[in-house]
N, CA, C and O atoms as a Maestro MAE file, in Angstrom:
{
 s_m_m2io_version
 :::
 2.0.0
}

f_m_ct {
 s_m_title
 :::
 protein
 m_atom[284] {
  # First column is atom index #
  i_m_mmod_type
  r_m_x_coord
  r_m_y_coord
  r_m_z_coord
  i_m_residue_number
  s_m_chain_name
  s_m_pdb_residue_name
  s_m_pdb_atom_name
  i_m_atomic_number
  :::
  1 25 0.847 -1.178 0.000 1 A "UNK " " N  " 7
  2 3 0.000 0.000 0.000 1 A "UNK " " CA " 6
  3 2 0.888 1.234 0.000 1 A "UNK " " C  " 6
  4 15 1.938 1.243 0.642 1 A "UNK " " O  " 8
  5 25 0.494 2.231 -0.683 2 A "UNK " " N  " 7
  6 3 1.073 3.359 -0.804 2 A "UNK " " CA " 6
  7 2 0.870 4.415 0.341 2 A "UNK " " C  " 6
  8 15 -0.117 4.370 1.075 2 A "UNK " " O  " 8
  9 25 2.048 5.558 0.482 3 A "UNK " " N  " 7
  10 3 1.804 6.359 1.362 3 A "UNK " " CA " 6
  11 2 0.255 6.951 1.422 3 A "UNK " " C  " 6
  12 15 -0.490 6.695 2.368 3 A "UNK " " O  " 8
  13 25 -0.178 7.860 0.177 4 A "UNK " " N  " 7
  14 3 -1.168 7.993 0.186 4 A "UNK " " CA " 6
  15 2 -2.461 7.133 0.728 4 A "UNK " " C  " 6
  16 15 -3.439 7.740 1.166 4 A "UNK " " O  " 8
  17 25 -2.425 5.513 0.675 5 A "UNK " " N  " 7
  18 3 -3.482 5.396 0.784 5 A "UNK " " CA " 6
  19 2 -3.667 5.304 2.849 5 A "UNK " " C  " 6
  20 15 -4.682 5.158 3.531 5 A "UNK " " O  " 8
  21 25 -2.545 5.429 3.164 6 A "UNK " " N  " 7
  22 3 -2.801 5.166 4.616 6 A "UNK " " CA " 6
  23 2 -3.831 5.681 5.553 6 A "UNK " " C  " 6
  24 15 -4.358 5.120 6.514 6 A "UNK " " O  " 8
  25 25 -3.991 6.791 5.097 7 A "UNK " " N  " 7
  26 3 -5.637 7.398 5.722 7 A "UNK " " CA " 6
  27 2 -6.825 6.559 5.275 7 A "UNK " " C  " 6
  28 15 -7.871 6.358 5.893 7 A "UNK " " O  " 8
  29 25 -6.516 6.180 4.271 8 A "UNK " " N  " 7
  30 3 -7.991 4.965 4.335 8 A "UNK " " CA " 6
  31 2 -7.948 3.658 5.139 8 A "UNK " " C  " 6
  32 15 -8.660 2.736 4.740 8 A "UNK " " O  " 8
  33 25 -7.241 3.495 6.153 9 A "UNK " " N  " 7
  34 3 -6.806 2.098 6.930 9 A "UNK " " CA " 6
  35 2 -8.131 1.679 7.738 9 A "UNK " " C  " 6
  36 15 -8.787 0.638 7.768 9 A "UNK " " O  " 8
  37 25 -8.250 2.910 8.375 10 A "UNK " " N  " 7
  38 3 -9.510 2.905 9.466 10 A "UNK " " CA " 6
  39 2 -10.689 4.309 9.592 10 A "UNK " " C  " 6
  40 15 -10.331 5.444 9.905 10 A "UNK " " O  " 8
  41 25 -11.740 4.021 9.359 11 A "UNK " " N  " 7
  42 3 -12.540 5.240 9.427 11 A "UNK " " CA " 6
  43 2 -13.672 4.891 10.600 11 A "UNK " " C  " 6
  44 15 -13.727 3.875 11.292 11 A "UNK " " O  " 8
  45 25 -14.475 5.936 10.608 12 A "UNK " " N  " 7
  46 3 -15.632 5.681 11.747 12 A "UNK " " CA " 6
  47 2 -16.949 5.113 11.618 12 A "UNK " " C  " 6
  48 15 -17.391 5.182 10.472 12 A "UNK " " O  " 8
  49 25 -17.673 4.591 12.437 13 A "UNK " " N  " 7
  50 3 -18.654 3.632 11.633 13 A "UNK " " CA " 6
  51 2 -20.048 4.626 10.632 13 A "UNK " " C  " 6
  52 15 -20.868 4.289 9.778 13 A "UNK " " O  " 8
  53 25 -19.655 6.143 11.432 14 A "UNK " " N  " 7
  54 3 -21.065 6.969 10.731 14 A "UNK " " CA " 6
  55 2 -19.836 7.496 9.466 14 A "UNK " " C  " 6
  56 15 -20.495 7.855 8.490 14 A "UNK " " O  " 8
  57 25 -18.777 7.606 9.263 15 A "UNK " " N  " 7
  58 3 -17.954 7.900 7.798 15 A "UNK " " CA " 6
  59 2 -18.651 6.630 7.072 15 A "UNK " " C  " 6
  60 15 -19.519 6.879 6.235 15 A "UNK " " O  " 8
  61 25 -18.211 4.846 7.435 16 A "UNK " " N  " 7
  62 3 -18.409 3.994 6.754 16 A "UNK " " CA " 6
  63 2 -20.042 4.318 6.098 16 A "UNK " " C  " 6
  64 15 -20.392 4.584 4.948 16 A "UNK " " O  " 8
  65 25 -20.720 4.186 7.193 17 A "UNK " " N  " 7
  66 3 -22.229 4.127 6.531 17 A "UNK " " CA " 6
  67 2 -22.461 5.185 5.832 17 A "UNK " " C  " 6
  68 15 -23.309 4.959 4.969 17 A "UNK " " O  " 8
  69 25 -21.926 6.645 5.831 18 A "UNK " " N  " 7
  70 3 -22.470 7.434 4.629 18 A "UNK " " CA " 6
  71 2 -21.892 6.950 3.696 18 A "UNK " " C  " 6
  72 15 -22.768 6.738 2.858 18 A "UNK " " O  " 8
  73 25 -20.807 6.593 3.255 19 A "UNK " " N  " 7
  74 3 -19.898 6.204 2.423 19 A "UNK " " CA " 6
  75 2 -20.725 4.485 1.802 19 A "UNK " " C  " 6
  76 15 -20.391 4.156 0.663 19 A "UNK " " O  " 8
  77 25 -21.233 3.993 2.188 20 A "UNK " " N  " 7
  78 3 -22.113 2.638 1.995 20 A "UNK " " CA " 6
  79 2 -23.256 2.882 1.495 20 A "UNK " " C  " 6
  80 15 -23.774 1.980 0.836 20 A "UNK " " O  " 8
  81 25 -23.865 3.965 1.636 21 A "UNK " " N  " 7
  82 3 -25.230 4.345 1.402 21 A "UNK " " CA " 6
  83 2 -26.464 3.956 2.301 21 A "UNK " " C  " 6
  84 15 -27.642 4.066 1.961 21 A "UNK " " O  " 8
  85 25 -25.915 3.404 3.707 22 A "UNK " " N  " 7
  86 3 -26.599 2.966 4.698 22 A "UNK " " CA " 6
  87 2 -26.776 3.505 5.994 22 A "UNK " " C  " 6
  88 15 -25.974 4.398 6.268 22 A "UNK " " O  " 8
  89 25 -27.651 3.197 6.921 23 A "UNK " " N  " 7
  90 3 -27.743 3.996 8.166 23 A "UNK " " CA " 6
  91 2 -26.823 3.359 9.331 23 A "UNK " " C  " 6
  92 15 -26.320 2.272 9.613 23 A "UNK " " O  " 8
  93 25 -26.897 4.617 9.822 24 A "UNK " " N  " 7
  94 3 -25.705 4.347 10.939 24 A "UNK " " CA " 6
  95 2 -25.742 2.807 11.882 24 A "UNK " " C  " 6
  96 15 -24.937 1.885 12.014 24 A "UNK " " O  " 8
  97 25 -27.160 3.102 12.445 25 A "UNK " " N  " 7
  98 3 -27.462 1.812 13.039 25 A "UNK " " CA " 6
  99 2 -27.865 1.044 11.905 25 A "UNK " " C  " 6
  100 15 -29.074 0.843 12.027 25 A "UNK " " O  " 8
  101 25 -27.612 0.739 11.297 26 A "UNK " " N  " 7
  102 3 -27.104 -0.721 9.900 26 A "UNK " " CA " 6
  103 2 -25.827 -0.761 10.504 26 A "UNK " " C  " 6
  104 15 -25.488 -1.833 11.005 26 A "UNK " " O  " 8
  105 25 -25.087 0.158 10.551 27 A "UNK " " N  " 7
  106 3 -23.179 -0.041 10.046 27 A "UNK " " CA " 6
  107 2 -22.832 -0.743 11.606 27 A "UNK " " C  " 6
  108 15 -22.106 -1.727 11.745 27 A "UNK " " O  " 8
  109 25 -23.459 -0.070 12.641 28 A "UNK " " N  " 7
  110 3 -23.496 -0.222 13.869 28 A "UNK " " CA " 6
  111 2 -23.516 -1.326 14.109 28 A "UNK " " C  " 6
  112 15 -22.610 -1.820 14.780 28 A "UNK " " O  " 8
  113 25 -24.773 -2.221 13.539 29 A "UNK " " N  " 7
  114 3 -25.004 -3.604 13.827 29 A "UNK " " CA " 6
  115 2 -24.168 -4.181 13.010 29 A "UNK " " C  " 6
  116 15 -23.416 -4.875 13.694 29 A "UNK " " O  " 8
  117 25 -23.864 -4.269 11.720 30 A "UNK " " N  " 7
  118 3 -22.572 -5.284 11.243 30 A "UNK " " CA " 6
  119 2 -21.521 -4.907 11.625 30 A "UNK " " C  " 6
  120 15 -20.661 -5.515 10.987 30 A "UNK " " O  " 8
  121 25 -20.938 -4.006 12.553 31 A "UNK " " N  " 7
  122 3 -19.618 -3.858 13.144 31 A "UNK " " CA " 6
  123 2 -19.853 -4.845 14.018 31 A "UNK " " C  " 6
  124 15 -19.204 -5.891 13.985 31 A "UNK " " O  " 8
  125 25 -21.319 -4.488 15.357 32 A "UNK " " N  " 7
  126 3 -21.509 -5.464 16.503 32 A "UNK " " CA " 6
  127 2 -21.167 -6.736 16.026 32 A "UNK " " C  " 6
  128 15 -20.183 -7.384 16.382 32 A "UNK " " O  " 8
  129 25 -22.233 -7.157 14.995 33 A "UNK " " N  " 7
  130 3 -22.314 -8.445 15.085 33 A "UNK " " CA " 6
  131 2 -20.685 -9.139 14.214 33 A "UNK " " C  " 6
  132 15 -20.346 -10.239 14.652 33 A "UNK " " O  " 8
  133 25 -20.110 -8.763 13.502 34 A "UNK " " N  " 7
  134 3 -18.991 -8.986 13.313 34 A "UNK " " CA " 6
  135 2 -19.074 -9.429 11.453 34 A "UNK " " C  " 6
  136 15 -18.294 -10.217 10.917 34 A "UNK " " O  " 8
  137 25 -19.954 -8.857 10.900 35 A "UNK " " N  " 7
  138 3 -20.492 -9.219 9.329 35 A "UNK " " CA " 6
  139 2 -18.954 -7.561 8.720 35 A "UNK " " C  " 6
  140 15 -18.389 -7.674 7.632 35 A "UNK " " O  " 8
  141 25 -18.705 -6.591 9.461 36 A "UNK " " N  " 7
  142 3 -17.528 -6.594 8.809 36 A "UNK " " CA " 6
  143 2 -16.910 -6.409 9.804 36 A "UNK " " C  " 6
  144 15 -17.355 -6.402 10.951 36 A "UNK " " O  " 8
  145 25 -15.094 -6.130 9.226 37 A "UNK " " N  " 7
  146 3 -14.047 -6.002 10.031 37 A "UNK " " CA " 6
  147 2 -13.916 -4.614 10.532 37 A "UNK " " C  " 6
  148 15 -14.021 -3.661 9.760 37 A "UNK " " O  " 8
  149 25 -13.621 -4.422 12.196 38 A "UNK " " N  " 7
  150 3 -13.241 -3.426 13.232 38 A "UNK " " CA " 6
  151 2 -12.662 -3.735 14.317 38 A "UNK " " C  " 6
  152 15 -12.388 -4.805 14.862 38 A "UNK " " O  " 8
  153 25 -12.477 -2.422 14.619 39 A "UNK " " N  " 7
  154 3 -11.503 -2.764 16.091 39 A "UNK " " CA " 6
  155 2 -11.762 -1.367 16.920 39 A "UNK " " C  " 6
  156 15 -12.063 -0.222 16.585 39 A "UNK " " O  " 8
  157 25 -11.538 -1.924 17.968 40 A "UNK " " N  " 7
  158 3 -11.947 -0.525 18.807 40 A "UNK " " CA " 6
  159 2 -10.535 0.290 19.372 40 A "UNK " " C  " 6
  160 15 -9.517 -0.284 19.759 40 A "UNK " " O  " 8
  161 25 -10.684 1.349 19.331 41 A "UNK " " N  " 7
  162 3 -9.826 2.715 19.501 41 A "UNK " " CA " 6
  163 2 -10.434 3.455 20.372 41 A "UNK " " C  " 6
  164 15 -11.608 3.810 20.481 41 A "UNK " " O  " 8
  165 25 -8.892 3.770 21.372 42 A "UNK " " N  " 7
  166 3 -10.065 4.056 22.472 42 A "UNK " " CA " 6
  167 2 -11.512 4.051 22.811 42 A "UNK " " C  " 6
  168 15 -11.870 3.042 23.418 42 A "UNK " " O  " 8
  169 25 -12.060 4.580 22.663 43 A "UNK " " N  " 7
  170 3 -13.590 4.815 23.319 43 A "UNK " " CA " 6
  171 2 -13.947 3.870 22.439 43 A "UNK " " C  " 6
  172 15 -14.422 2.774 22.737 43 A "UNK " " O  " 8
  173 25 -13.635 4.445 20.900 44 A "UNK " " N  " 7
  174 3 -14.799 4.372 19.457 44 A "UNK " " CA " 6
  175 2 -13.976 3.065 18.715 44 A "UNK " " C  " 6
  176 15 -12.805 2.692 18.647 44 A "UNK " " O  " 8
  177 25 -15.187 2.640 18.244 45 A "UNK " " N  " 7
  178 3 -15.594 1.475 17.092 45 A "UNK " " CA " 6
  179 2 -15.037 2.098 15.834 45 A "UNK " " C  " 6
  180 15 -15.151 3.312 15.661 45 A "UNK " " O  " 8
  181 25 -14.394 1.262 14.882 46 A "UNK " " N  " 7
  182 3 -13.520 1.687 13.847 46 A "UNK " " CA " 6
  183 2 -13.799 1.041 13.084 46 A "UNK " " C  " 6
  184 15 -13.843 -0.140 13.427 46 A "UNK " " O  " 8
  185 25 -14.086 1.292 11.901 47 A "UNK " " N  " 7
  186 3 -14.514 0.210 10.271 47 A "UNK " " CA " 6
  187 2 -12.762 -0.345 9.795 47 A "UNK " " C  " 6
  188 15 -12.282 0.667 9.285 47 A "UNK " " O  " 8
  189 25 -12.062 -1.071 9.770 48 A "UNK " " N  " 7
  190 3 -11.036 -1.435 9.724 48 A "UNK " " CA " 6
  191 2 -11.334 -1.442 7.875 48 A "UNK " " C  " 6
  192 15 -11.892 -2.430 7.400 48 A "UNK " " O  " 8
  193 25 -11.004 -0.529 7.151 49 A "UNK " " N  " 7
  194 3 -11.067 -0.608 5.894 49 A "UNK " " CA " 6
  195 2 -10.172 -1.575 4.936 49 A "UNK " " C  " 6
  196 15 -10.651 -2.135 3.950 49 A "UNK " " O  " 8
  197 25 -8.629 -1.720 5.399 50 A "UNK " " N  " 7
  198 3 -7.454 -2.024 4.759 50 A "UNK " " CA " 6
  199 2 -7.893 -3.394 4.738 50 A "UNK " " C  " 6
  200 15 -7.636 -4.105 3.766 50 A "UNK " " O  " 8
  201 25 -8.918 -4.076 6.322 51 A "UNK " " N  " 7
  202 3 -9.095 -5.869 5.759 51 A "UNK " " CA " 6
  203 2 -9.558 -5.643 5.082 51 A "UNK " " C  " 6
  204 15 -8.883 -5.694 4.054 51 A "UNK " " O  " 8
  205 25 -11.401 -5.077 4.804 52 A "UNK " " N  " 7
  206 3 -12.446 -4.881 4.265 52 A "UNK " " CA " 6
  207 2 -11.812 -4.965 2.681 52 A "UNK " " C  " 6
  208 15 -12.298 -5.746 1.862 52 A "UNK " " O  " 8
  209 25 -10.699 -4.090 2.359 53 A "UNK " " N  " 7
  210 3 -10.481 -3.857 0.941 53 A "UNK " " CA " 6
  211 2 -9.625 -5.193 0.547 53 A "UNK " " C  " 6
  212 15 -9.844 -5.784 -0.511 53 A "UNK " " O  " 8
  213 25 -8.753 -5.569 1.369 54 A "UNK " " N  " 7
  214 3 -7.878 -6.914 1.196 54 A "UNK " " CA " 6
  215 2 -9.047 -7.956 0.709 54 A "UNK " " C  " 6
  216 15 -8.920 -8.532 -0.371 54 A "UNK " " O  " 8
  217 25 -10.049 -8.148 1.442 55 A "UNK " " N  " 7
  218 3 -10.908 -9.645 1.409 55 A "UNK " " CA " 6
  219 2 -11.672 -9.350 0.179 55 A "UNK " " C  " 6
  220 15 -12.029 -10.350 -0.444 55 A "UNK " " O  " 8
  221 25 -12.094 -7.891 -0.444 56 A "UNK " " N  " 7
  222 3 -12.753 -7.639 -1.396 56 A "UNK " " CA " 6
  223 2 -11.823 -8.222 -2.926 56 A "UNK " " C  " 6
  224 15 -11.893 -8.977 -3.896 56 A "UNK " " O  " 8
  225 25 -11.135 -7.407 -2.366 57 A "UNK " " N  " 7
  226 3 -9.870 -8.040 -3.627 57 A "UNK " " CA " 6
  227 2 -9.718 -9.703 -3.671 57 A "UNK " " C  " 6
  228 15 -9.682 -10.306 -4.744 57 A "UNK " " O  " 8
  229 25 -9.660 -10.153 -2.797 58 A "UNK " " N  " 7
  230 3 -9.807 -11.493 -2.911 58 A "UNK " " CA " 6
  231 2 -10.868 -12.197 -3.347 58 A "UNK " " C  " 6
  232 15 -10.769 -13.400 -3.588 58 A "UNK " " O  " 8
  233 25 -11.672 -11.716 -3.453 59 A "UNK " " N  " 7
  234 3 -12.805 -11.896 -3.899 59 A "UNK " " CA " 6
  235 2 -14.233 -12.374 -2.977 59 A "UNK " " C  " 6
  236 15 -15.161 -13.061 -3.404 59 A "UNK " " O  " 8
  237 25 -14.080 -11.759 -1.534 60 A "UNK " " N  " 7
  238 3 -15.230 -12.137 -0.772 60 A "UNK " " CA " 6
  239 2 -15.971 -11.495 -1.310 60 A "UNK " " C  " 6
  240 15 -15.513 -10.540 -1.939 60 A "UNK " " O  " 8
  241 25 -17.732 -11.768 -1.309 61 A "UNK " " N  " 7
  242 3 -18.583 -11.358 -1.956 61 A "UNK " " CA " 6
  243 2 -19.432 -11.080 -1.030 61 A "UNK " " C  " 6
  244 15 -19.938 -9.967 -1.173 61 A "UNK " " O  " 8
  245 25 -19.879 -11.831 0.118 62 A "UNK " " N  " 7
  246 3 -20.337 -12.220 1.301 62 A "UNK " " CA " 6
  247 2 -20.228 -11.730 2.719 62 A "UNK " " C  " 6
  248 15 -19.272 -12.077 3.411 62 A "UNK " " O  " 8
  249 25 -20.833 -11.221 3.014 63 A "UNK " " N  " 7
  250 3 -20.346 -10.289 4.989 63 A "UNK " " CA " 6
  251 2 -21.347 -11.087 5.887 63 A "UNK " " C  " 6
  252 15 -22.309 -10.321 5.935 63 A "UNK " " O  " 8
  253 25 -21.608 -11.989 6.491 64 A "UNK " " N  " 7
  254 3 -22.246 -12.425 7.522 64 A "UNK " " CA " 6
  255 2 -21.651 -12.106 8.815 64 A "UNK " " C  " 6
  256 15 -20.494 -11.724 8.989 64 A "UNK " " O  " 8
  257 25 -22.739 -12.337 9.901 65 A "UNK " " N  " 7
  258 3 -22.411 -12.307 11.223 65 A "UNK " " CA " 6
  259 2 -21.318 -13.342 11.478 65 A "UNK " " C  " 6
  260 15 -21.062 -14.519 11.219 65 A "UNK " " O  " 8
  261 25 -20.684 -12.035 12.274 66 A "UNK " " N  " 7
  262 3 -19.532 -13.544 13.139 66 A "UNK " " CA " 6
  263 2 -18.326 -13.915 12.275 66 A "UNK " " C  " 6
  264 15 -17.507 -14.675 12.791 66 A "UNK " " O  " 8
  265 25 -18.007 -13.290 10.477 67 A "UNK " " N  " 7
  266 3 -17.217 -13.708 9.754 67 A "UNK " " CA " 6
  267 2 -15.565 -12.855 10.303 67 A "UNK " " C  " 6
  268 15 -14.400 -13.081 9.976 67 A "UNK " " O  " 8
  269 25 -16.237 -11.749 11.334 68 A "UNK " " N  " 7
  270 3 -14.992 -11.178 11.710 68 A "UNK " " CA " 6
  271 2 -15.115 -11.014 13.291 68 A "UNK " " C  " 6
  272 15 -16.186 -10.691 13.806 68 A "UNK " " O  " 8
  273 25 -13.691 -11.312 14.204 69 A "UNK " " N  " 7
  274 3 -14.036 -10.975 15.510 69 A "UNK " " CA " 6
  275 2 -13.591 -9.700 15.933 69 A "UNK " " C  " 6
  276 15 -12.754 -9.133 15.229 69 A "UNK " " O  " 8
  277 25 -14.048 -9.097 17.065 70 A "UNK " " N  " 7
  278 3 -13.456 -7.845 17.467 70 A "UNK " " CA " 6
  279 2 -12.173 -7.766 17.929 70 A "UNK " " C  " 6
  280 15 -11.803 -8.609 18.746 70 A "UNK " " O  " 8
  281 25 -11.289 -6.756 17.493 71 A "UNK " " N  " 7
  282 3 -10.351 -6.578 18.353 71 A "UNK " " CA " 6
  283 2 -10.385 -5.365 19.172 71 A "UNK " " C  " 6
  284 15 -9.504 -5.160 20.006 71 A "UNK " " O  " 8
  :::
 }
 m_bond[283] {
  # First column is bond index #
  i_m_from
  i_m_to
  i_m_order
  :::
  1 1 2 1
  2 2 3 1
  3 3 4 2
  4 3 5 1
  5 5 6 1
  6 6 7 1
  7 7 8 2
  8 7 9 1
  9 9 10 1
  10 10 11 1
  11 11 12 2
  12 11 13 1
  13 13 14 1
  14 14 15 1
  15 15 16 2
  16 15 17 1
  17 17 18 1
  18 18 19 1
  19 19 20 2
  20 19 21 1
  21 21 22 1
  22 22 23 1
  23 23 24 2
  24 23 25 1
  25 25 26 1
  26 26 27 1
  27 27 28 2
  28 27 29 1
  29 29 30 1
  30 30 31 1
  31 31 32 2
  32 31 33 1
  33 33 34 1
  34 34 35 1
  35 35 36 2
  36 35 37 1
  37 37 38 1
  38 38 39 1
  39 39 40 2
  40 39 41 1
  41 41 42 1
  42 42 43 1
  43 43 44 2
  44 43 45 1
  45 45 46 1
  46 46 47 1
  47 47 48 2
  48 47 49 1
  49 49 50 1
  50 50 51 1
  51 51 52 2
  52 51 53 1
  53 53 54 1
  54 54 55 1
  55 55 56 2
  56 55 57 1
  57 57 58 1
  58 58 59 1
  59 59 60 2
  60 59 61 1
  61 61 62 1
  62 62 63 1
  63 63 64 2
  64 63 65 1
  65 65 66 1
  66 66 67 1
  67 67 68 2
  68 67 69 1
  69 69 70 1
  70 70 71 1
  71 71 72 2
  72 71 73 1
  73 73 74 1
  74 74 75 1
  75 75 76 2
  76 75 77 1
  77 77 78 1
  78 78 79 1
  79 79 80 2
  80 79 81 1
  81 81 82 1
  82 82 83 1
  83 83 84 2
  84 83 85 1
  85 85 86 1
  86 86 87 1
  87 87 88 2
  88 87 89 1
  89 89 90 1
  90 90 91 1
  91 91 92 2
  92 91 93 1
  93 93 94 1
  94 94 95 1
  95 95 96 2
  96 95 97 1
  97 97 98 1
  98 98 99 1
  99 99 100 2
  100 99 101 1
  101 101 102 1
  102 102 103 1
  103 103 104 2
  104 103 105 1
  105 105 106 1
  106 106 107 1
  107 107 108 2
  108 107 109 1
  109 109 110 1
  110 110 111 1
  111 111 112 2
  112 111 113 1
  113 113 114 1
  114 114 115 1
  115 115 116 2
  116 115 117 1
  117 117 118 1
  118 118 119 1
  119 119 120 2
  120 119 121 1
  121 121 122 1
  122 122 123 1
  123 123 124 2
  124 123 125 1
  125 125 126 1
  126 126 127 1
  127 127 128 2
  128 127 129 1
  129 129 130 1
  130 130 131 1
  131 131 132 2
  132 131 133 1
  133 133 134 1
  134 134 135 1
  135 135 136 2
  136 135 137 1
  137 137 138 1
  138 138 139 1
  139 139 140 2
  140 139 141 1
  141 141 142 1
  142 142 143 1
  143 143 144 2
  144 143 145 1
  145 145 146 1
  146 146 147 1
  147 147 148 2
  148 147 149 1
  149 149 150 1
  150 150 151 1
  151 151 152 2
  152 151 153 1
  153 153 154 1
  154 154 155 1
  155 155 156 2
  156 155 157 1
  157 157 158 1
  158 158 159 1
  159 159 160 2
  160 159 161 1
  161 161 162 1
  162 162 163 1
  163 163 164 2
  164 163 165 1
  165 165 166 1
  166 166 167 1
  167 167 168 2
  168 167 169 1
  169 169 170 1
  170 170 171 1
  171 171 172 2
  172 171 173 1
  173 173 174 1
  174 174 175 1
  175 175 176 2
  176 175 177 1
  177 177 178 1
  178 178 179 1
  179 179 180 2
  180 179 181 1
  181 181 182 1
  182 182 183 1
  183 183 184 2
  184 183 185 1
  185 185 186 1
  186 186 187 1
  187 187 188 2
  188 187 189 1
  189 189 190 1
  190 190 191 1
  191 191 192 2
  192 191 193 1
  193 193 194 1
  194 194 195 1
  195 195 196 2
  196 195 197 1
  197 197 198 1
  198 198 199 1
  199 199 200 2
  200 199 201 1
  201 201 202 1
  202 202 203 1
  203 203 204 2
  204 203 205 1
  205 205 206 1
  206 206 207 1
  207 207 208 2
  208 207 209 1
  209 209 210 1
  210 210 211 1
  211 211 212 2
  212 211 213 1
  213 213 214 1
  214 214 215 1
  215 215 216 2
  216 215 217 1
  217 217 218 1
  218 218 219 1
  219 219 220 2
  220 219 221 1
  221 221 222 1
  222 222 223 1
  223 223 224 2
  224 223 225 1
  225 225 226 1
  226 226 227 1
  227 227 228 2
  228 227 229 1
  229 229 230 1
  230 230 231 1
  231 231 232 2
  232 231 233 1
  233 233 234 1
  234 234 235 1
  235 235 236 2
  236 235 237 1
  237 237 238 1
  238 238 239 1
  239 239 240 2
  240 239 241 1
  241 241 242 1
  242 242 243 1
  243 243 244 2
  244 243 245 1
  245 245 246 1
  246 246 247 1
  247 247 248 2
  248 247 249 1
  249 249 250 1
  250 250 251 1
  251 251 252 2
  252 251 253 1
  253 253 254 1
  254 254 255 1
  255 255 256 2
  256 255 257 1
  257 257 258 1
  258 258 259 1
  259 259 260 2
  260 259 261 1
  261 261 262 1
  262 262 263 1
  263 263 264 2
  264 263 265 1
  265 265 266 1
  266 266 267 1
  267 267 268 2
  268 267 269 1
  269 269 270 1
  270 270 271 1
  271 271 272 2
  272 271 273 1
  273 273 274 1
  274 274 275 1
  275 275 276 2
  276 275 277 1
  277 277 278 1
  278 278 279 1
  279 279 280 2
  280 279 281 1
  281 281 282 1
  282 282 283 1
  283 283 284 2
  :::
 }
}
Protein backbone atom coordinates (compact mmCIF):
# COMPACT_ATOMS: atom_id res chain seq x y z
CA UNK A 1 0.00 0.00 0.00
CA UNK A 2 1.07 3.36 -0.80
CA UNK A 3 1.80 6.36 1.36
CA UNK A 4 -1.17 7.99 0.19
CA UNK A 5 -3.48 5.40 0.78
CA UNK A 6 -2.80 5.17 4.62
CA UNK A 7 -5.64 7.40 5.72
CA UNK A 8 -7.99 4.97 4.34
CA UNK A 9 -6.81 2.10 6.93
CA UNK A 10 -9.51 2.90 9.47
CA UNK A 11 -12.54 5.24 9.43
CA UNK A 12 -15.63 5.68 11.75
CA UNK A 13 -18.65 3.63 11.63
CA UNK A 14 -21.06 6.97 10.73
CA UNK A 15 -17.95 7.90 7.80
CA UNK A 16 -18.41 3.99 6.75
CA UNK A 17 -22.23 4.13 6.53
CA UNK A 18 -22.47 7.43 4.63
CA UNK A 19 -19.90 6.20 2.42
CA UNK A 20 -22.11 2.64 2.00
CA UNK A 21 -25.23 4.35 1.40
CA UNK A 22 -26.60 2.97 4.70
CA UNK A 23 -27.74 4.00 8.17
CA UNK A 24 -25.71 4.35 10.94
CA UNK A 25 -27.46 1.81 13.04
CA UNK A 26 -27.10 -0.72 9.90
CA UNK A 27 -23.18 -0.04 10.05
CA UNK A 28 -23.50 -0.22 13.87
CA UNK A 29 -25.00 -3.60 13.83
CA UNK A 30 -22.57 -5.28 11.24
CA UNK A 31 -19.62 -3.86 13.14
CA UNK A 32 -21.51 -5.46 16.50
CA UNK A 33 -22.31 -8.44 15.09
CA UNK A 34 -18.99 -8.99 13.31
CA UNK A 35 -20.49 -9.22 9.33
CA UNK A 36 -17.53 -6.59 8.81
CA UNK A 37 -14.05 -6.00 10.03
CA UNK A 38 -13.24 -3.43 13.23
CA UNK A 39 -11.50 -2.76 16.09
CA UNK A 40 -11.95 -0.53 18.81
CA UNK A 41 -9.83 2.71 19.50
CA UNK A 42 -10.06 4.06 22.47
CA UNK A 43 -13.59 4.81 23.32
CA UNK A 44 -14.80 4.37 19.46
CA UNK A 45 -15.59 1.47 17.09
CA UNK A 46 -13.52 1.69 13.85
CA UNK A 47 -14.51 0.21 10.27
CA UNK A 48 -11.04 -1.43 9.72
CA UNK A 49 -11.07 -0.61 5.89
CA UNK A 50 -7.45 -2.02 4.76
CA UNK A 51 -9.09 -5.87 5.76
CA UNK A 52 -12.45 -4.88 4.27
CA UNK A 53 -10.48 -3.86 0.94
CA UNK A 54 -7.88 -6.91 1.20
CA UNK A 55 -10.91 -9.65 1.41
CA UNK A 56 -12.75 -7.64 -1.40
CA UNK A 57 -9.87 -8.04 -3.63
CA UNK A 58 -9.81 -11.49 -2.91
CA UNK A 59 -12.81 -11.90 -3.90
CA UNK A 60 -15.23 -12.14 -0.77
CA UNK A 61 -18.58 -11.36 -1.96
CA UNK A 62 -20.34 -12.22 1.30
CA UNK A 63 -20.35 -10.29 4.99
CA UNK A 64 -22.25 -12.43 7.52
CA UNK A 65 -22.41 -12.31 11.22
CA UNK A 66 -19.53 -13.54 13.14
CA UNK A 67 -17.22 -13.71 9.75
CA UNK A 68 -14.99 -11.18 11.71
CA UNK A 69 -14.04 -10.98 15.51
CA UNK A 70 -13.46 -7.85 17.47
CA UNK A 71 -10.35 -6.58 18.35
Amino acid sequence: MSKADDSLDLCSIKTFAEMSGVTVEEAINWADSGAIPSLKLADFRMVNLARLRDDLLKGKKEFKEGDYSHA
